[in-house]
C-alpha angles and dihedrals in degrees: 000000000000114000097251099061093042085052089047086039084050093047098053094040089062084051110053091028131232095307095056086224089293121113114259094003127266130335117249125198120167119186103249116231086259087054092047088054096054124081115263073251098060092032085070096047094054109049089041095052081051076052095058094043099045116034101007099114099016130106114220109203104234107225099209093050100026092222128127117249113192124197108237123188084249096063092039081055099048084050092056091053098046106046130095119159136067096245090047084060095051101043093065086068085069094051100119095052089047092051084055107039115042133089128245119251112187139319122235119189109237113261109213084062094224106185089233092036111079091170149285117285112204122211130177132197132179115245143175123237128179078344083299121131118247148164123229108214091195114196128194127173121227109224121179105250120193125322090010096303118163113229131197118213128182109244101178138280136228126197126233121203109252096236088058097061109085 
């Protein structure tokens, strides 16, 4: 990192303080020497299959809302299909510290005004990955549940590098 942007990264760390506004700080992964090892193919395979053992079928409460998010085999597939980098990959093996811990953005109705479908609610949390900068855009989608109940389900993430956002 050029001096500069580790003095702008050190500024705005003093000012908003160790935890950068988020509950508990940032979010830190790191390939381990076994992943490095692995194409970016099996890589995938790999840390989604930790996804499916460890969140599919869990619901993760998310601090700032206050809602549950649960991980479904549907959102853990839209991930698959939608990633395509290493750190994106690893990323997913953070997933229940990113449900819980990021901050809603802003809601959009679907639509395509499905009848199960309300809308789609967009989060975003600040993580490390590969000691890079991201952000994690974090996506669930609101069904009506029984008796009208409003439920929150993971639909995939991606992560933008922090000097693109403006």
């Amino acid at each position: 990192m050029n001096e500069i942007r580790q003095k702008k990264l050190d500024n705005l760390k003093k000012w908003l303080g160790d935890n950068w506004g988020y509950p508990e700080g940032q979010i830190s992964i790191n390939e381990t020497d076994n992943e490095k090892k692995l194409s970016d193919k099996e890589l995938k395979k790999v840390c989604l299959q930790y996804a499916k053992e460890n969140f599919q079928g869990h619901k993760f409460p998310n601090k700032n809302t206050g809602n549950d998010i649960s991980v479904s085999r549907d959102g853990l597939d839209e991930f698959e299909s939608k990633t395509k980098s290493r750190e994106q990959s690893i990323s997913i093996k953070k997933l229940d510290e990113l449900l819980q811990r990021s901050r809603k953005i802003t809601e959009k109705a679907d639509a395509e005004k499905r009848r199960d479908i309300k809308g789609f609610t967009y989060y975003e949390c600040p993580i490390e990955v590969n000691s890079m900068h991201y952000n994690a855009n974090v996506t669930t989608r609101e069904t009506t549940g029984e008796k009208g109940k409003i439920n929150s389900k993971y639909y995939g993430h991606h992560l933008k590098d922090r000097k693109e956002k403006k």
